[in-house]
N, C-alpha and C positions, 0 to 999 in steps of 0.2 A: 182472261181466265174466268170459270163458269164455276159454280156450287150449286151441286143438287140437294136433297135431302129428302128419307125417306122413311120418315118416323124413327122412333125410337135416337140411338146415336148413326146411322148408316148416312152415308155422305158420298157424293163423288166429287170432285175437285177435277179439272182438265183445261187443257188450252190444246193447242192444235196437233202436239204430238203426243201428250202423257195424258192418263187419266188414273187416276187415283181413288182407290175403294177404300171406305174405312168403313170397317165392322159389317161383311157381309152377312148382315143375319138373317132371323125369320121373325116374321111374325105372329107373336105369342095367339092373336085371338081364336077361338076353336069357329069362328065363323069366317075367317080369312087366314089359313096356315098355308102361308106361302112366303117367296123367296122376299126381303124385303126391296132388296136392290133387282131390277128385272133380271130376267134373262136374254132379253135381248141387249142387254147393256154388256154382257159379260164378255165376246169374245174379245174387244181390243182394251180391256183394263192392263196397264202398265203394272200398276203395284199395287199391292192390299196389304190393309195395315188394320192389327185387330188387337183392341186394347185390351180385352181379356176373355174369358171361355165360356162367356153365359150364353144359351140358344141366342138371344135375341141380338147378339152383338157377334156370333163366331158360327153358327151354326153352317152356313154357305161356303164355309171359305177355303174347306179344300175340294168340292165342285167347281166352284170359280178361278181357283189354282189351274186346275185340270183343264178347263174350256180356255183360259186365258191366256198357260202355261207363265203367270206373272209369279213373281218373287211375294212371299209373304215375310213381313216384319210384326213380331209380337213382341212380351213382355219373356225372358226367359224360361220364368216358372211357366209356361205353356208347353217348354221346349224341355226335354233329354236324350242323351246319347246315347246309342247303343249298337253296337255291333261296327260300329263306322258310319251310322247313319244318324241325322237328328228328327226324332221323334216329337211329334205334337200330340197333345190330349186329343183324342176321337172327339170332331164336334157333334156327333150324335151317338156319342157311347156312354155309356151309364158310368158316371162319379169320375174315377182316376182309373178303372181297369183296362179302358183298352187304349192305347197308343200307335198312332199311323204315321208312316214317312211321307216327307214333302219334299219334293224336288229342288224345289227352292227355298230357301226358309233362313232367315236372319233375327234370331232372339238377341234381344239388346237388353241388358240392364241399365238402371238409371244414371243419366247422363253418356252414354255411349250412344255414337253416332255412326251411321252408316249412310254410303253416297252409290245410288243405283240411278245410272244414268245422268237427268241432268235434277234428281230432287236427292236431296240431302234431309235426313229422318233421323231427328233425335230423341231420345227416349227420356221423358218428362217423370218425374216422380206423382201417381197418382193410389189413393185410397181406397177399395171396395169398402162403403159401410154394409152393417148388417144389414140383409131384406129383412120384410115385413109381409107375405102374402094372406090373403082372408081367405080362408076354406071353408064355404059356410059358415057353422060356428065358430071357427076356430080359425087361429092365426100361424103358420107356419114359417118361423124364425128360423135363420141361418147365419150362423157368425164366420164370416169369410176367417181360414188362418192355413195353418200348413196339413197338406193332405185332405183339404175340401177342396169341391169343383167350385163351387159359387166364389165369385170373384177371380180365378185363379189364373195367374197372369197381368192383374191388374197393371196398367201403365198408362202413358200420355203421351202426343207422339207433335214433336215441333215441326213443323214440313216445310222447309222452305225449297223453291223454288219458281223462275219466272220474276224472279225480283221480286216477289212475296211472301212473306211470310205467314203460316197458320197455324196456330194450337186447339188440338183438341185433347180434352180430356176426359174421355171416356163416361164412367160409371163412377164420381169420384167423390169423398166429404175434402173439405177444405184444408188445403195444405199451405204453411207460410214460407216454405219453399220456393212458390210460382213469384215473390214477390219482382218485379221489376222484368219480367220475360218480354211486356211493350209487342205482342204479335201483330201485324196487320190484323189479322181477324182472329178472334176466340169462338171455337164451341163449346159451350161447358154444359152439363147437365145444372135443372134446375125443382125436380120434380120429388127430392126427399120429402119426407114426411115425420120428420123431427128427430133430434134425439141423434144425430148421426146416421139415421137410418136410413141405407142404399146408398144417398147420392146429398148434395146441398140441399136446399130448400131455396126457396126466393132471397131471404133474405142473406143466406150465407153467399150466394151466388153472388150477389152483389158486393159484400167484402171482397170476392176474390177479383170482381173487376177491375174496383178501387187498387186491389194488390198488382194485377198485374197489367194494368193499362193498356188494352189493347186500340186499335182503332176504328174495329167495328166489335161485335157482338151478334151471336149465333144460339141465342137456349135452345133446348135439348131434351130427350127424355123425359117427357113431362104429358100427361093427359094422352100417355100410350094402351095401348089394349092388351087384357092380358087374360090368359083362358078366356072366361064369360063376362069379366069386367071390361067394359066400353073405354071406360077413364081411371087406369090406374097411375098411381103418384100423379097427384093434380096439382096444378101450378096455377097463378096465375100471370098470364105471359103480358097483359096489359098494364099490369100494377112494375113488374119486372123491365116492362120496355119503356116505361114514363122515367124509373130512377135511375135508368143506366141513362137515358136521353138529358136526367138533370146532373150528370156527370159532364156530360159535352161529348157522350161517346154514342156513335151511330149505333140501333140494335134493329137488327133485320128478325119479324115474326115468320119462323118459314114452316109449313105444313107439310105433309105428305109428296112431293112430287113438284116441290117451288123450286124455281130456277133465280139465283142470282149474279151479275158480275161484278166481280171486283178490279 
């Protein structure tokens, strides 16, 4: 089994017959707005799995539906019904007004599992903290809650299959929920910027290691680009991969377009 990854949270996962998309987004920078996962990657994606509605994590993913005709699993609050059909938030529509149907589509709420094919996708309890973006002068706050787009959807998704296990969680602040979940491999974000805000930080990230024992490690979201900013939510991944390494747990630094097997 192979792991890509491709800024921000966008991941592929695959062995010889499945390939697995998480969070088909875009990328935020106004000097590279394009798809983050390619396109030529999309026609034999098995499944895509999207933790929650923000461009940089959802924006692609009913395109990628489309070319791939794969099943999408998100967090419910993505998802509602109507007419007999289940509707998703428009990943390029403005806040909560427009809603599109998906062919395929499996909203899970926390701890509800579904089995598509030979991978098994459970749905992990995760947090959207509040962003924090600089606008010039100014700083444009968003406190995720009901009837905002930012965050919405939020969830974490256990993947196992291949005799593997993987958790990712998304865009998340630290939950004591994860305590004991032991994944083969963790992705977690680690690019907050205090305060709860976005996502963990270094140091929270590393509590949630310690909590949920994984056997590798995967940081995330962290020194991503965003409009004109080069390096937004900065981490540092070298300080992050020394204290997970003095736990006894392996941490892979991966960038843009790194390939690993597990």
């Amino acid at each position: 089994m192979k792991i890509r990854h491709f800024l921000y949270n966008s991941f592929l996962i695959e062995n010889e017959k499945t390939k697995i998309a998480i969070d088909p987004g875009q990328n935020l920078w106004i000097f590279n707005l394009s798809s983050l996962i390619p396109k030529s990657e999309w026609g034999d994606i098995t499944h895509i799995l999207v933790t929650h509605g923000d461009p940089d994590h959802y924006w692609q993913a009913d395109r990628m539906a489309k070319v791939s005709n794969a099943p999408v699993v998100c967090g419910k609050e993505l998802a509602k019904a109507e007419d007999g059909k289940t509707l998703l938030v428009s990943p390029r529509g403005r806040e909560l007004t427009s809603w599109i149907p998906f062919e395929k589509v499996y909203p899970l709420d926390i701890g509800e599992i579904v089995t598509l094919g030979d991978v098994e996708i459970k749905a992990i309890k995760t947090v959207h903290g509040p962003i924090s973006v600089p606008i010039l002068w100014f700083k444009i706050k968003k406190q995720p809650g009901p009837g905002e787009r930012t965050g919405i959807g939020s969830i974490g998704f256990k993947i196992t299959f291949d005799d593997k296990t993987i958790l990712n969680l998304g865009d998340s602040i630290f939950q004591p929920e994860w305590e004991g979940l032991k994944p083969d491999v963790l992705m977690l974000p680690i690019g907050g910027l205090g305060k709860n805000t976005w996502t963990m930080d270094v140091a929270e990230a590393i509590e949630a290691v310690k909590l949920i024992s994984p056997g590798k490690v995967i940081p995330c979201h962290y020194n991503v680009p965003m409009l004109w900013i080069k390096n937004m939510a900065p981490a540092d991944e070298g300080l992050f991969k020394h204290k997970v390494e003095m736990l006894g747990i392996e941490c892979c630094i991966m960038h843009s377009g790194d390939e690993i097997e597990i």
